[in-house]
Backbone as CSV, one residue per row, in Angstrom:
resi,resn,N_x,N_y,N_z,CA_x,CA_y,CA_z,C_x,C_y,C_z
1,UNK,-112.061,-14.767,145.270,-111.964,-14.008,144.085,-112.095,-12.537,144.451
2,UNK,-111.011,-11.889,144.058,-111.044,-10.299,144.163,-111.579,-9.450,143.286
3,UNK,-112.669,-8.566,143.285,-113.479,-7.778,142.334,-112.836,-7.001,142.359
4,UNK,-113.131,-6.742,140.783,-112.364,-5.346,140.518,-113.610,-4.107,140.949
5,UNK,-112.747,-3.046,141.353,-113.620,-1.824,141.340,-114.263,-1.212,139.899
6,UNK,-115.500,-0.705,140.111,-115.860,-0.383,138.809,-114.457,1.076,138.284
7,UNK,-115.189,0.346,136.645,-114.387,1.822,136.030,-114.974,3.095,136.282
8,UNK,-113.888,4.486,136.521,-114.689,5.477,136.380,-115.989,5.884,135.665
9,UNK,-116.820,6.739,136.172,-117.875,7.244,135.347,-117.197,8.099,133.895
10,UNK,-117.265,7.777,133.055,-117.269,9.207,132.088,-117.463,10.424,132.559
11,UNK,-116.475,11.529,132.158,-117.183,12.688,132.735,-118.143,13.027,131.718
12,UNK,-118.890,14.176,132.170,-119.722,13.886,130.830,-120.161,15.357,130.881
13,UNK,-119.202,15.831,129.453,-118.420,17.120,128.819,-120.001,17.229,127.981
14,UNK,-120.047,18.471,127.760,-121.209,18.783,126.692,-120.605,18.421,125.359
15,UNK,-121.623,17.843,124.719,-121.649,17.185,123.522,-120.744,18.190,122.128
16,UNK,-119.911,17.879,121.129,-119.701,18.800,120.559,-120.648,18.767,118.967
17,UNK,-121.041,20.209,118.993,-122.060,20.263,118.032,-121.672,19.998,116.199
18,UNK,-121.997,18.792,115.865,-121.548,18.604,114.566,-122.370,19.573,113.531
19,UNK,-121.540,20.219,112.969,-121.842,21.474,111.739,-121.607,20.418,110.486
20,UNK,-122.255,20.609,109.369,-121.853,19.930,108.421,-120.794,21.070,107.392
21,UNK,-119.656,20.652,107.052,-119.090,21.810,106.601,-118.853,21.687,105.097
22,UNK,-119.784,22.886,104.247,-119.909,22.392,103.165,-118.323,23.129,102.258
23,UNK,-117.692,22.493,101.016,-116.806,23.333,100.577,-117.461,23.127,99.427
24,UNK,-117.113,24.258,98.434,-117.851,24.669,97.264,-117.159,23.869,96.135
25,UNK,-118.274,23.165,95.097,-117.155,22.548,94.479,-116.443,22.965,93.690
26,UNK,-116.740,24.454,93.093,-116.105,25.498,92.235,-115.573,26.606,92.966
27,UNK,-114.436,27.015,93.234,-113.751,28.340,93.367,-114.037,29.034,92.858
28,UNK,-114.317,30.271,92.572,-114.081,31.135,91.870,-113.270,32.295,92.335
29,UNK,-112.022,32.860,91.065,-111.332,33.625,91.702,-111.683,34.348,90.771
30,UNK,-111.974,35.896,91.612,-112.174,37.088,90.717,-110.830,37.832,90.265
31,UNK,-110.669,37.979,89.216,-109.533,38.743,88.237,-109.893,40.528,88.573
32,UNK,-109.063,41.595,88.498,-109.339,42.651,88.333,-109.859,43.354,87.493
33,UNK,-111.220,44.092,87.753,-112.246,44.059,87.009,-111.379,44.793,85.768
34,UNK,-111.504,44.855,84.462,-111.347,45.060,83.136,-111.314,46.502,83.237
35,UNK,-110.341,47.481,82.617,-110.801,48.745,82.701,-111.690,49.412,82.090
36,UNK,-112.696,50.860,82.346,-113.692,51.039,81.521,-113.213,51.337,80.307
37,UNK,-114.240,51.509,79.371,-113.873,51.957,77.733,-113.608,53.173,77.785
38,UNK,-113.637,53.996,78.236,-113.304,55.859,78.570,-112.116,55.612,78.470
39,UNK,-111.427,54.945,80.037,-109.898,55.088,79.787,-109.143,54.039,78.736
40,UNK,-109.700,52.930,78.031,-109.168,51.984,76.820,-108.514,53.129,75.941
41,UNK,-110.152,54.093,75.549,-109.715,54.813,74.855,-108.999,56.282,74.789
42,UNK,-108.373,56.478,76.175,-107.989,57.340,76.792,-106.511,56.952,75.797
43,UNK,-105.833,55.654,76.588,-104.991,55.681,76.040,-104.245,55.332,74.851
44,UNK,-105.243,54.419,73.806,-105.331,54.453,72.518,-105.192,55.685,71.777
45,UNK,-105.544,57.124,72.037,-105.850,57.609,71.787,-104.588,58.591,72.147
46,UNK,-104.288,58.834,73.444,-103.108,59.834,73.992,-101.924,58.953,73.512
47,UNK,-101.636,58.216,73.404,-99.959,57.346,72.582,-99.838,57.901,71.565
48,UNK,-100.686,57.709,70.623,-100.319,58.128,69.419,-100.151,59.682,69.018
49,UNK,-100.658,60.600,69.530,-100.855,61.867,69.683,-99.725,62.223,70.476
50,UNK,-99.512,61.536,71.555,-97.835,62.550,72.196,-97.086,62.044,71.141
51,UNK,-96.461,61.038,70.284,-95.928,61.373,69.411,-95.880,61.344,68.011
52,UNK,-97.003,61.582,67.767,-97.457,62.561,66.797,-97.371,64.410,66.748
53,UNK,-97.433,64.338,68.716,-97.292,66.058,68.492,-95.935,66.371,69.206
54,UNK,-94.923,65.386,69.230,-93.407,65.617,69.867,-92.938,66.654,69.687
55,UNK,-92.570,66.446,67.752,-91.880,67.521,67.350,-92.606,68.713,67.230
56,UNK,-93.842,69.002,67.123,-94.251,70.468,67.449,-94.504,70.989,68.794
57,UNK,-94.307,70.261,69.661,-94.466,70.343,71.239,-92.655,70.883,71.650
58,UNK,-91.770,70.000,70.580,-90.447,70.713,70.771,-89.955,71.899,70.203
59,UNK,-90.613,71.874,69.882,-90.545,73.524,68.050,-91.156,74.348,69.197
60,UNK,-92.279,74.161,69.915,-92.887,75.130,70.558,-92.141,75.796,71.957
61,UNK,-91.553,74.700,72.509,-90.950,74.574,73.699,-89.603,74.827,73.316
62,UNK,-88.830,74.846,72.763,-88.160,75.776,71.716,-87.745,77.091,71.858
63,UNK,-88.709,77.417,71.356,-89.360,79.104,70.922,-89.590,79.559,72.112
64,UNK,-90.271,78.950,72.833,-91.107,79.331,74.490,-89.438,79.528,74.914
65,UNK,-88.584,79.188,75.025,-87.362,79.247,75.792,-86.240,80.196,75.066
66,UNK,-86.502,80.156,74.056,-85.778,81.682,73.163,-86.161,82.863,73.626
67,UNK,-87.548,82.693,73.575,-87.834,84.305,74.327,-88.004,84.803,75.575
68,UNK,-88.094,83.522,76.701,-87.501,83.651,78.085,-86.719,83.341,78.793
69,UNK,-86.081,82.669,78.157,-84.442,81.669,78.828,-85.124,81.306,80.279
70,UNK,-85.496,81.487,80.244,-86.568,80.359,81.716,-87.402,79.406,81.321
71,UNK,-87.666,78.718,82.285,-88.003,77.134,82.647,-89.700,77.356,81.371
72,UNK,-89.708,76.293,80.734,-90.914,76.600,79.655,-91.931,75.210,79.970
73,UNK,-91.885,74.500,81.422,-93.118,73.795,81.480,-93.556,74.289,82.881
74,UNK,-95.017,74.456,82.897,-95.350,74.788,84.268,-96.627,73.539,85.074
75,UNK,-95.911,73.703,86.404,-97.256,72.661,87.020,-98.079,73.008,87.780
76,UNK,-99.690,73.166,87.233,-100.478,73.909,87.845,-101.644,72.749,88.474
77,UNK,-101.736,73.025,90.239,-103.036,72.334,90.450,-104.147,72.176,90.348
78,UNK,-104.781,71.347,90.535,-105.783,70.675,89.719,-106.476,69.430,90.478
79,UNK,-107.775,69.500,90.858,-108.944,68.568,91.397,-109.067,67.324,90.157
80,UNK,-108.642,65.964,90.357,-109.429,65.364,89.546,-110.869,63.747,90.097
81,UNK,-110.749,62.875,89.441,-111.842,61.951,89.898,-111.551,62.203,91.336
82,UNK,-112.764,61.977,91.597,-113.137,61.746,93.886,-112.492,63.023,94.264
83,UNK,-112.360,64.233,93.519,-111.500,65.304,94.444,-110.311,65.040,94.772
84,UNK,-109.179,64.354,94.002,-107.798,63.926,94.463,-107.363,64.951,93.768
85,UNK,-106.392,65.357,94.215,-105.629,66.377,93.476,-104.262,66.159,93.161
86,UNK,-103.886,66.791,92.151,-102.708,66.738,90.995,-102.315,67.527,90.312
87,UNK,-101.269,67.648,90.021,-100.743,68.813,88.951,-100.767,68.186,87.161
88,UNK,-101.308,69.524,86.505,-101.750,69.592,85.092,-100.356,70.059,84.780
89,UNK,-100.108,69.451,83.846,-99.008,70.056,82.735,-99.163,71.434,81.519
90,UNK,-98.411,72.411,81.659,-98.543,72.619,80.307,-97.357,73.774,79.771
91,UNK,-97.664,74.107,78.618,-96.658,75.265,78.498,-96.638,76.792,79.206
92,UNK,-95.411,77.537,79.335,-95.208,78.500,80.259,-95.499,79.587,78.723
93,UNK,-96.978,80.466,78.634,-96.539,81.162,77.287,-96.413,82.560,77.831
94,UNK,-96.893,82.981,79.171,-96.423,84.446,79.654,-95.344,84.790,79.764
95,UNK,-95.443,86.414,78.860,-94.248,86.622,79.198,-93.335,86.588,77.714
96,UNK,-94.076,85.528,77.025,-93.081,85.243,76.141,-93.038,85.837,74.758
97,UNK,-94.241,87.211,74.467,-94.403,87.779,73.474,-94.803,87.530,72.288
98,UNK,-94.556,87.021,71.062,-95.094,86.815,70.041,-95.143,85.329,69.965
99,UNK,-93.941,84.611,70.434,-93.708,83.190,70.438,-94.864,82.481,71.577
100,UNK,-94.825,83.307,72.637,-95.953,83.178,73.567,-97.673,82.740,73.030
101,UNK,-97.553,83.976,71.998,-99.368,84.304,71.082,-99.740,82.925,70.223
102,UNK,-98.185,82.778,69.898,-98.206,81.895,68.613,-98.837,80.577,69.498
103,UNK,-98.161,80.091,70.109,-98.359,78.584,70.714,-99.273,78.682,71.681
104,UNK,-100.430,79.481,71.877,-101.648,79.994,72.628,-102.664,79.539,71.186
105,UNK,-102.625,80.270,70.269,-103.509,80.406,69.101,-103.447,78.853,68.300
106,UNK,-102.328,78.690,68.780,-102.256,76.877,67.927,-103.003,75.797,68.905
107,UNK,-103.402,76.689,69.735,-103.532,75.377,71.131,-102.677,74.474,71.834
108,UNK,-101.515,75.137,71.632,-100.081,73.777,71.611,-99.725,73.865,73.095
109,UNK,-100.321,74.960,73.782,-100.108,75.025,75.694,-100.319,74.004,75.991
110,UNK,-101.218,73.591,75.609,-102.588,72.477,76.689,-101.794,71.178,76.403
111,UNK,-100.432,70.737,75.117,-100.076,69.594,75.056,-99.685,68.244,75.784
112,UNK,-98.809,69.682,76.757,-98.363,68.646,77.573,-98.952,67.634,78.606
113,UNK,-100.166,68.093,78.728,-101.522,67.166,79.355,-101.863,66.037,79.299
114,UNK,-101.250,65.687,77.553,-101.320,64.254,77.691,-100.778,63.557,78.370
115,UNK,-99.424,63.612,79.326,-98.574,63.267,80.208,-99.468,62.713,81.554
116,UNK,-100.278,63.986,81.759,-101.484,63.311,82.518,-102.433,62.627,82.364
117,UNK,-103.137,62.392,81.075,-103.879,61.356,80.393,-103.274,59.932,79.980
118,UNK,-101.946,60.152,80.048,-101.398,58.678,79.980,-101.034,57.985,81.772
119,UNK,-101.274,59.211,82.925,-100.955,58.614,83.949,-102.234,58.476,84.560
120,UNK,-103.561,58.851,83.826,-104.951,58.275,84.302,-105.366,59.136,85.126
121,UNK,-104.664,60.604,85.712,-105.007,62.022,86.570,-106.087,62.757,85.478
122,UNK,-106.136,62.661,84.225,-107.215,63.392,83.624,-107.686,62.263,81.846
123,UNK,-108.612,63.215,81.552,-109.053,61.877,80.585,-109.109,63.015,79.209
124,UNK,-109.054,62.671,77.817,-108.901,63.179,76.823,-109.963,64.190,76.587
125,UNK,-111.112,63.820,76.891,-112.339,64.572,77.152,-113.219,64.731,78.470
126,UNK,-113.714,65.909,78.883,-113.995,66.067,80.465,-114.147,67.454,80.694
127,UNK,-114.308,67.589,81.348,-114.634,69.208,82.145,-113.135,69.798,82.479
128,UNK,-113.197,71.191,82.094,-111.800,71.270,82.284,-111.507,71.383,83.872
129,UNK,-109.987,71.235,83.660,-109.289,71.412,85.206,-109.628,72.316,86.240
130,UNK,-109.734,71.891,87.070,-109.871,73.649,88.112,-108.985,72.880,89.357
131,UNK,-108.486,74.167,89.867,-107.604,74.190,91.265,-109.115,73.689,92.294
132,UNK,-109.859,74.166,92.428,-111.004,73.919,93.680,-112.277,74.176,92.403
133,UNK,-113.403,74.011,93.369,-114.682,74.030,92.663,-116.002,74.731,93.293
134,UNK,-116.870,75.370,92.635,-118.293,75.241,93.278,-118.962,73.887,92.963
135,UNK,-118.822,73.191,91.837,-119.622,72.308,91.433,-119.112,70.801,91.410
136,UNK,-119.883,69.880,92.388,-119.050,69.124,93.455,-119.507,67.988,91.984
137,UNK,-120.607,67.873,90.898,-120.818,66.960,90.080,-119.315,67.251,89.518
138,UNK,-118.845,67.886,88.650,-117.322,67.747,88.177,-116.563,66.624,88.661
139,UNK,-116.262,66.577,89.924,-115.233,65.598,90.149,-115.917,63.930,90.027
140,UNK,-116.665,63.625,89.926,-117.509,62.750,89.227,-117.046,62.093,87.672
141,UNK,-116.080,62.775,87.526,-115.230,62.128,85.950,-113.998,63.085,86.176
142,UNK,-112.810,62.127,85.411,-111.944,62.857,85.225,-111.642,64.159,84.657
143,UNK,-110.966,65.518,85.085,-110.715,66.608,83.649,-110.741,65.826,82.590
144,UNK,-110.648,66.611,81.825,-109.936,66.429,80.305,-109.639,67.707,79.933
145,UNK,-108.968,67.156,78.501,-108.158,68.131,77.480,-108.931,69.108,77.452
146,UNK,-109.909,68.486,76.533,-111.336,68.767,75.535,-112.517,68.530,75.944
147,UNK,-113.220,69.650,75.468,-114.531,68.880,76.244,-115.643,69.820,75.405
148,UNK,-117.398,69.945,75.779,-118.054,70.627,75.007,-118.010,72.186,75.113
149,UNK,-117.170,73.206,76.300,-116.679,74.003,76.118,-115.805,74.556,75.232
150,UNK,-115.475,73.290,75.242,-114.243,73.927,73.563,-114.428,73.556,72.023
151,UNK,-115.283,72.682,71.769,-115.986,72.814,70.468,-117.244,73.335,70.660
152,UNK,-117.794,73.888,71.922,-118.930,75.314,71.532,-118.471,75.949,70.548
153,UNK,-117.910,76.981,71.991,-117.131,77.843,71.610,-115.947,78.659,71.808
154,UNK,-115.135,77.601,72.306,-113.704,77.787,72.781,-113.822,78.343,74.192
155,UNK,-113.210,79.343,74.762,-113.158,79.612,75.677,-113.494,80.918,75.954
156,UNK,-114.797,81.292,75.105,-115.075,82.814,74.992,-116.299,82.757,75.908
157,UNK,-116.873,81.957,75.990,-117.923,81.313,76.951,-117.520,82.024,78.448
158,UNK,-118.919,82.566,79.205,-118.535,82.932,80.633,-118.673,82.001,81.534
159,UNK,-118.123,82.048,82.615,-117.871,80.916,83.246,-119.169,80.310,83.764
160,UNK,-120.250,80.968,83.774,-121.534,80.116,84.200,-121.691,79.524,82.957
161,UNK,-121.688,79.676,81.989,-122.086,78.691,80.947,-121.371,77.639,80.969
162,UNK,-119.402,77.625,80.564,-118.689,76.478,81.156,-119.806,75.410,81.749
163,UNK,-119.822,76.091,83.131,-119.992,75.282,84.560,-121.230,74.689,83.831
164,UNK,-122.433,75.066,83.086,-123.324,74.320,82.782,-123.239,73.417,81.938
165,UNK,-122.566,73.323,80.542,-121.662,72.441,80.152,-121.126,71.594,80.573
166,UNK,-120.271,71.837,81.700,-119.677,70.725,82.309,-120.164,69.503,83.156
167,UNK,-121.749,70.618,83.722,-122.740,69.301,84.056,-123.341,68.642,83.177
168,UNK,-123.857,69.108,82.076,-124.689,68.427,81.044,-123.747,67.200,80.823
169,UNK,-122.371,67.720,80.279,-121.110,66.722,80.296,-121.101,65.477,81.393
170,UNK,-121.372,65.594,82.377,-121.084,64.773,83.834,-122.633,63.744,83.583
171,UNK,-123.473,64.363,83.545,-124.575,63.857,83.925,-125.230,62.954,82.560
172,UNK,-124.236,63.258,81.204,-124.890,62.518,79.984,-123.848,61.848,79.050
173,UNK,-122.769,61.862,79.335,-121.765,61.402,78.896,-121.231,60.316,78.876
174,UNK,-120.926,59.529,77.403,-120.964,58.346,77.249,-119.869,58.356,76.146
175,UNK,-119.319,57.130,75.571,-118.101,57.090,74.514,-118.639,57.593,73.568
176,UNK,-119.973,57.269,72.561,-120.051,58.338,71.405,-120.056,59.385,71.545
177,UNK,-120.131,60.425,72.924,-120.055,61.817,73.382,-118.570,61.974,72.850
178,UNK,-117.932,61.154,73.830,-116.389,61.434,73.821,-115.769,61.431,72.510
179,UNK,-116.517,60.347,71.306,-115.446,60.054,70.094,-115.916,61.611,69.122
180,UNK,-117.149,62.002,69.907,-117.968,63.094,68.999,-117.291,64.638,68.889
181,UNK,-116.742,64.486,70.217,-115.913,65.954,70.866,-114.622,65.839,70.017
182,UNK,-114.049,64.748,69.997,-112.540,64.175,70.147,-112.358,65.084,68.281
183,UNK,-113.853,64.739,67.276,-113.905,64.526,65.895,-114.037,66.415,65.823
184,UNK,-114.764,66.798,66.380,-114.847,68.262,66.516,-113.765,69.134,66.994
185,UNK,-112.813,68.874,67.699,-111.950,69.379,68.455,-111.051,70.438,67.323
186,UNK,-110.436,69.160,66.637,-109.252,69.875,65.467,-109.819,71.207,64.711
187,UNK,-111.028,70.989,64.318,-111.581,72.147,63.570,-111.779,72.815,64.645
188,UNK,-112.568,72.982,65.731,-112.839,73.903,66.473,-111.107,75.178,67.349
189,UNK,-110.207,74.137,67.571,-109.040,74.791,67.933,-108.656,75.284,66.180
190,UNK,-108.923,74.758,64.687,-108.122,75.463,63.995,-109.033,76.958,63.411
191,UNK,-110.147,76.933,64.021,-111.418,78.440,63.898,-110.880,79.282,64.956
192,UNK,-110.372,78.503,66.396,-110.251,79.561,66.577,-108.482,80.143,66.273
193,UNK,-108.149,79.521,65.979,-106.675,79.681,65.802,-106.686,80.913,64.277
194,UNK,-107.712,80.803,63.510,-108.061,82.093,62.287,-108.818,83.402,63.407
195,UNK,-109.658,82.950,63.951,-110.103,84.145,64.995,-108.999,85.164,65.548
C-alpha cells in the first residue's frame, strides 16, 4: 500500500479583522437650507415695486435723456455681503439741470437698485453702498436701498454719524427693523422731497 504524502501546511496569512459594518436604517438627505426671511422679503417686496415704479422710472429716464442725449443709467461699484463686490445701479442725474434736480428730489435715482435686490447683490434695507470701507462690520449684511440713515435724516447726516447708524443697523437688526424702515421710508423721501 502506497501512502499518500501529507497535504500541504496552510499558509498561515494573518487573520482578517472582522468590523461589524453598521448601515443606518434611515437616510437622511439634507435639502438646501430654506432662504432667510430678510431675503423672502427682499423679494416680495422688490417685484412689486419695480413694477409699480416702471412707468415713473421711464418718465424719469426719459427726461434724464432729453436733457443729455447720453447714456441715462450708470454702474457704480460697490462692496456687498463677505466684501464681494458689484456694481449698483442707478440714474445718471449730472449734468442734467432741472430734469436732473427733479428726479434727485423725488428719490427716483436710487430706483434702479432694485435690479440689484432682485439679483440678491443688495437687500431693500441695509447700510448704504460704498466702493471700499473703514468699517469692516458693514459687509456683515447686504447694502440696501434704505436704511436708518434715510428715515433719520436723509442724507444731511455727516458721515461719522452714517457710519454709526450703520453699525447700530449691523449689530441689531432684525425683520421688524426692516418692515419698520421700509413703513418710514415713503414719508421720509416725500419731507425731504418739500425740503
Amino acid at each position: 500500500m502506497r501512502l499518500m504524502p501529507p497535504p500541504p501546511a496552510r499558509p498561515t496569512w494573518p487573520r482578517p479583522l472582522r468590523i461589524p459594518l453598521r448601515i443606518p436604517a434611515r437616510i437622511t438627505v439634507r435639502w438646501p437650507a430654506r432662504p432667510p426671511a430678510k431675503r423672502v422679503c427682499d423679494l416680495i417686496g422688490a417685484v412689486p415695486l419695480a413694477l409699480l415704479c416702471a412707468a415713473p422710472l421711464l418718465l424719469a429716464a426719459a427726461a434724464l435723456y432729453g436733457a443729455t442725449r447720453a447714456g441715462v443709467l450708470v454702474r457704480e461699484p460697490a462692496l456687498g455681503l463677505a466684501g464681494r463686490p458689484f456694481r449698483t445701479w442707478r440714474l445718471r442725474t449730472e449734468g442734467a439741470g432741472r430734469p436732473g434736480a427733479w428726479v434727485r428730489r423725488c428719490a427716483l435715482d436710487g430706483l434702479p437698485q432694485l435690479l440689484n435686490v432682485l439679483r440678491g447683490e443688495m437687500s431693500l434695507v441695509g447700510p448704504r453702498p460704498e466702493a471700499r470701507t473703514d468699517h469692516p462690520e458693514r459687509l456683515l449684511v447686504r447694502p440696501g436701498m434704505t436704511g436708518l440713515w434715510q428715515v433719520g435724516a436723509r442724507s444731511d447726516l455727516p458721515w461719522e454719524e452714517m457710519a454709526l447708524l450703520d453699525r447700530h443697523y449691523v449689530e441689531s437688526h432684525w425683520l421688524g427693523t426692516d418692515l419698520a424702515i421700509l413703513a418710514k421710508t415713503p414719508r421720509a423721501a416725500f419731507q425731504h422731497r418739500r425740503a
